[in-house]
VOTOR-17304 format. One line per 8 residues: number of its first residue (from 1); for each residue x, y, z of C-alpha. Coordinates in nm, 2 decimals. Layout:
REM VOTOR-17304
NUM = X Y Z  ...
//
This chain:
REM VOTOR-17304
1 = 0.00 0.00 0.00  0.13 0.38 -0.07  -0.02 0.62 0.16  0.05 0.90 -0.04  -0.26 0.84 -0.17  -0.61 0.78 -0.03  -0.74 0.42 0.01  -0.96 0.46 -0.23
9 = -0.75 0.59 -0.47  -0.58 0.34 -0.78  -0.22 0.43 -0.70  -0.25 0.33 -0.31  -0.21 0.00 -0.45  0.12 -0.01 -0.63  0.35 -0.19 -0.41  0.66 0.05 -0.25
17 = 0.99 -0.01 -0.48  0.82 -0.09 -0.76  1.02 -0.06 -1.06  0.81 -0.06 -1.35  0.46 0.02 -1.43  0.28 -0.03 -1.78  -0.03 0.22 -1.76  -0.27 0.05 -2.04
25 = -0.47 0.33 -2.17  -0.27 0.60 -2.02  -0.46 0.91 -2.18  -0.25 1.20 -2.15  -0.02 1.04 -1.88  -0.17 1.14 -1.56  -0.06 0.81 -1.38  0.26 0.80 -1.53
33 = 0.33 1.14 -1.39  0.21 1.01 -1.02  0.41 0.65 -1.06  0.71 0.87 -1.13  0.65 1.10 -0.78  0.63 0.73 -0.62  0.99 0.67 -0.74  0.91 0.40 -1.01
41 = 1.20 0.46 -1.30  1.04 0.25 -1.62  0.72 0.41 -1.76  0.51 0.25 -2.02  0.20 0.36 -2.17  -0.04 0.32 -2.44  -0.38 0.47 -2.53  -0.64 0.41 -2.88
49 = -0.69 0.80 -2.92  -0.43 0.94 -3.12  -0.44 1.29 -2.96  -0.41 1.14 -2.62  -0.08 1.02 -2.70  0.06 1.32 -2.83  0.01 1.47 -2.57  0.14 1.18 -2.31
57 = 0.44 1.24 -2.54  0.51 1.63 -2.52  0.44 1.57 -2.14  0.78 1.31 -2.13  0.95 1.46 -2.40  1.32 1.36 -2.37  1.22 1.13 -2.09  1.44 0.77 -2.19
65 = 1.26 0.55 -1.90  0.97 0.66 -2.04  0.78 0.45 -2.33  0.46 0.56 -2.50  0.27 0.40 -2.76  -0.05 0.41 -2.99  -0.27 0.12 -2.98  -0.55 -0.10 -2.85
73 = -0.54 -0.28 -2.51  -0.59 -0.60 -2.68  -0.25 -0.61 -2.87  0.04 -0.42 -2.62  0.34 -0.35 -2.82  0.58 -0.46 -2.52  0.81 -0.73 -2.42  0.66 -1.02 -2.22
81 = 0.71 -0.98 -1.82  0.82 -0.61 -1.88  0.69 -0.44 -1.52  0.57 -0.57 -1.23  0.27 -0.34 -1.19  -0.03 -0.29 -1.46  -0.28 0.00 -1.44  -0.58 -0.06 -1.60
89 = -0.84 0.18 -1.51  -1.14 0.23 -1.69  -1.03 0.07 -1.99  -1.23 -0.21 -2.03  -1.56 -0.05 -2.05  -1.45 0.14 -2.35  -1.37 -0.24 -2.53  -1.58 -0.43 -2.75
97 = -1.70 -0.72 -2.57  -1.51 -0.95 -2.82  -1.19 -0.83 -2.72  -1.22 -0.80 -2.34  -1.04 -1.16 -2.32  -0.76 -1.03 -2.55  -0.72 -0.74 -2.37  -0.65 -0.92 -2.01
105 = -0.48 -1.24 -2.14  -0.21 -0.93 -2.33  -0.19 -0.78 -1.96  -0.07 -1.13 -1.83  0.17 -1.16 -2.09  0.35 -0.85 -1.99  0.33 -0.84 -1.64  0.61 -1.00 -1.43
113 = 0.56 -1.34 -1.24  0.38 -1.22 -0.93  0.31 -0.87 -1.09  0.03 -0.66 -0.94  -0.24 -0.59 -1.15  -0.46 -0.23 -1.04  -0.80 -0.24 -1.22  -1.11 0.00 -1.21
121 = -1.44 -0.02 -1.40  -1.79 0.11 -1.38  -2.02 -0.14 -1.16  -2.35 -0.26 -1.25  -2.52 -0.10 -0.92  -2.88 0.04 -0.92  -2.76 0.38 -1.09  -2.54 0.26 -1.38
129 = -2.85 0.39 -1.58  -2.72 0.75 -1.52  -2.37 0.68 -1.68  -2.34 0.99 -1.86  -2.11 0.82 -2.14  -2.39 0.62 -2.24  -2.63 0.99 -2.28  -2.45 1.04 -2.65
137 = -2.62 0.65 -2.76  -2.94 0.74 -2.61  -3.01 1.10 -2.68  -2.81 1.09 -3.02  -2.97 1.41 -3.13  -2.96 1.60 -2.84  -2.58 1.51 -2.75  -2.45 1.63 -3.09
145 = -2.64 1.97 -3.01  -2.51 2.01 -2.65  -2.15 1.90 -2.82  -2.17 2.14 -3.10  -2.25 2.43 -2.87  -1.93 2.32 -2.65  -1.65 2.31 -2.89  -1.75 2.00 -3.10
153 = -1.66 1.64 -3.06  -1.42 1.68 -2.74  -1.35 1.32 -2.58  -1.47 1.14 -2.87  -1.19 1.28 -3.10  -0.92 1.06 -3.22  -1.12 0.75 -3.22  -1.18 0.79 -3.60
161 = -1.03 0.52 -3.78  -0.87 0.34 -3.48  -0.92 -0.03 -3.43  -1.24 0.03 -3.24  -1.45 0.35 -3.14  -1.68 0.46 -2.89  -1.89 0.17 -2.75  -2.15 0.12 -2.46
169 = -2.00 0.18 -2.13  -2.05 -0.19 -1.95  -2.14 -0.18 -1.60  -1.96 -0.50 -1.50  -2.09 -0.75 -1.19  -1.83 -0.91 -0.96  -1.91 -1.25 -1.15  -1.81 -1.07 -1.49
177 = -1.52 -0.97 -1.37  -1.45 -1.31 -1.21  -1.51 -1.47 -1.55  -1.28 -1.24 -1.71  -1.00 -1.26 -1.48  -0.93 -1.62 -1.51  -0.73 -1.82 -1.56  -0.49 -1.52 -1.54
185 = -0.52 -1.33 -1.22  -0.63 -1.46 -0.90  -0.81 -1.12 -0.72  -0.67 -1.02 -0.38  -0.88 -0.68 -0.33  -1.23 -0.55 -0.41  -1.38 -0.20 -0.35  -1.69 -0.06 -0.45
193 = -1.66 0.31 -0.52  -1.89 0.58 -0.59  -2.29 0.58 -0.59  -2.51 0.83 -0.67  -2.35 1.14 -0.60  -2.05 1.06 -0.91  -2.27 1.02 -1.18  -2.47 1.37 -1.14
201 = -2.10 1.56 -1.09  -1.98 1.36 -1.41  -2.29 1.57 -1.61  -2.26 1.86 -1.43  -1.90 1.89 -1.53  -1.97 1.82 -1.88  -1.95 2.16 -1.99  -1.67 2.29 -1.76
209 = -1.43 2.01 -1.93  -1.55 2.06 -2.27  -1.47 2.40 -2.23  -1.09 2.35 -2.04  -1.25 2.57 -1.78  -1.06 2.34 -1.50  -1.00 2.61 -1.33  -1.34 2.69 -1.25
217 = -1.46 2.70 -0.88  -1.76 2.48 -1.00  -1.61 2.24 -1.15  -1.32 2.22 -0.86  -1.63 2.17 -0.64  -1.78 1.88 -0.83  -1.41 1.72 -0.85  -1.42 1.74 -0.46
225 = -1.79 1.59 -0.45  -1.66 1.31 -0.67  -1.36 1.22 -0.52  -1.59 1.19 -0.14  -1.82 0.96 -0.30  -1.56 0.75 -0.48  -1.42 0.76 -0.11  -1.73 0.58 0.06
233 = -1.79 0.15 -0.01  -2.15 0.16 -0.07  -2.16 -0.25 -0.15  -2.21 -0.37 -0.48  -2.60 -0.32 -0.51  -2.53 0.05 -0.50  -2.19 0.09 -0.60  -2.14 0.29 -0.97
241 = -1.79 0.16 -0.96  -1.54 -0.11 -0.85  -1.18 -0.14 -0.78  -0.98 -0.45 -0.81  -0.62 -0.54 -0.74  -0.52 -0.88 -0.86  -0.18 -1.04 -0.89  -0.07 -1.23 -1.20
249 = -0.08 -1.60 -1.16  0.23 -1.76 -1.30  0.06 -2.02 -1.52  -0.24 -2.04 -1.67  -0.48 -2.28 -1.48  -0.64 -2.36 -1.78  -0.51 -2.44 -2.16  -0.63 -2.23 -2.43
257 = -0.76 -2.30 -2.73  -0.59 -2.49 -3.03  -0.64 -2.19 -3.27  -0.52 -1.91 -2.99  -0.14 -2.03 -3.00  -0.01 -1.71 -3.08  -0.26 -1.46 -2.90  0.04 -1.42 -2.63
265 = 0.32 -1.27 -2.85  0.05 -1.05 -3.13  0.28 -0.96 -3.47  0.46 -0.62 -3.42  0.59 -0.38 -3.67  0.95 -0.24 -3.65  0.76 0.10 -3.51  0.58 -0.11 -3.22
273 = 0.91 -0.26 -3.14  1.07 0.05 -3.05  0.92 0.11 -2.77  0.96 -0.23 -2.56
//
């Protein structure tokens, strides 16, 4: 546990000493900037949008230790047992179903024997209706208005063209996840975060984000509203999210599939290579 960070937080859980920590879908880099505070010296990151990673980029610009790349959780571009600590928080909810498997079997692969795995996605409580990422599938119309007014597209640029767009946020059950985990990961800790309270802020700070106004005393407010509520275990019949830390399990307890022979080391390019 690091207690420069609250319990409730993702990075409490990488372990102390850690030396490296592969941050799949890194966005702009905001975890690789806190793993780096906690001392960690090998970075890696990747993330589907484009635009994140440019900026993830100009942010460690120079950096050697630090290795960024473009792509899809399913297929990591990096070594087999690379780091010894995974992030992977809400990721999976942003996959298509098909290649949720992919995705965690690829984390497996990379992770070191005994490698810490630090997971978050959205639970399937009684308010995972109000997920506002799911408002742009069922108000279509209305969305693209509110989004024009605000500066266009916003978080759904740089998913043209990539591997996979914007899907249905999945509000996952602990059974799911479960399912999911094995044969790979045997789960060690499970918090339910957030209820009611995280969902409203998320709307109401729609507009501040869209518009970069961070900096707003509003929006600050909200932020401090969300982070209380992700703060409080509500159980999983109420919870709007779940944390998970899991640690790799050295073999797999089960064999896979004839056909799936090379799903643990996916064909690279000479780019993709460069930044193992």
């Amino acid at each position: 546990m690091n207690r420069s960070f609250p319990n409730w937080h993702p990075m409490h859980f990488v372990p102390p000493k850690s030396n490296a920590v592969i941050d799949i879908g890194c966005n702009v880099g905001e975890s690789l900037v806190a793993a780096r505070a906690l001392g960690v010296k090998r970075l890696y990151g990747i993330d589907i949008n484009r635009y994140a990673v440019d900026a993830a980029r100009q942010r460690f610009a120079g950096d050697e230790d630090c290795a960024l790349a473009h792509g899809s959780a399913d297929e990591l571009p990096f070594d087999a047992n690379a780091a010894d600590v995974a992030i992977c928080t809400e990721v999976l909810e942003h996959l298509p179903s098909e290649l949720r498997p992919s995705a965690l079997r690829e984390i497996h692969r990379v992770l070191r024997d005994d490698g810490t795995l630090i997971f978050t996605v959205p639970a399937a409580g009684m308010f995972a209706p109000l997920d506002p990422a799911n408002l742009r599938f069922r108000f279509k119309s209305l969305y693209g208005f509110v989004s024009s007014r605000l500066g266009g597209p916003g978080r759904d640029r740089g998913y043209e063209g990539q591997k996979h767009g914007i899907v249905w946020h999945h509000h996952f059950t602990l059974d799911e996840l479960h399912a999911l985990f094995e044969p790979y990961f045997e789960i060690t800790t499970v918090r339910w975060r957030a209820s009611l309270l995280a969902p409203i802020c998320d709307i109401l700070t729609f507009p501040f984000a869209r518009l970069n106004r961070y900096d707003h005393p509003v929006y600050r407010a909200l932020v401090r509203v969300t982070n209380w509520d992700h703060s409080k275990d509500f159980g999983e019949a109420y919870a709007y999210n779940v944390l998970l830390v899991a640690k790799k399990r050295p073999t797999l307890s089960r064999p896979q599939p004839c056909g799936d022979s090379d799903a643990h080391e996916p064909t690279r390019t000479a780019s993709d290579r460069r930044v193992a």
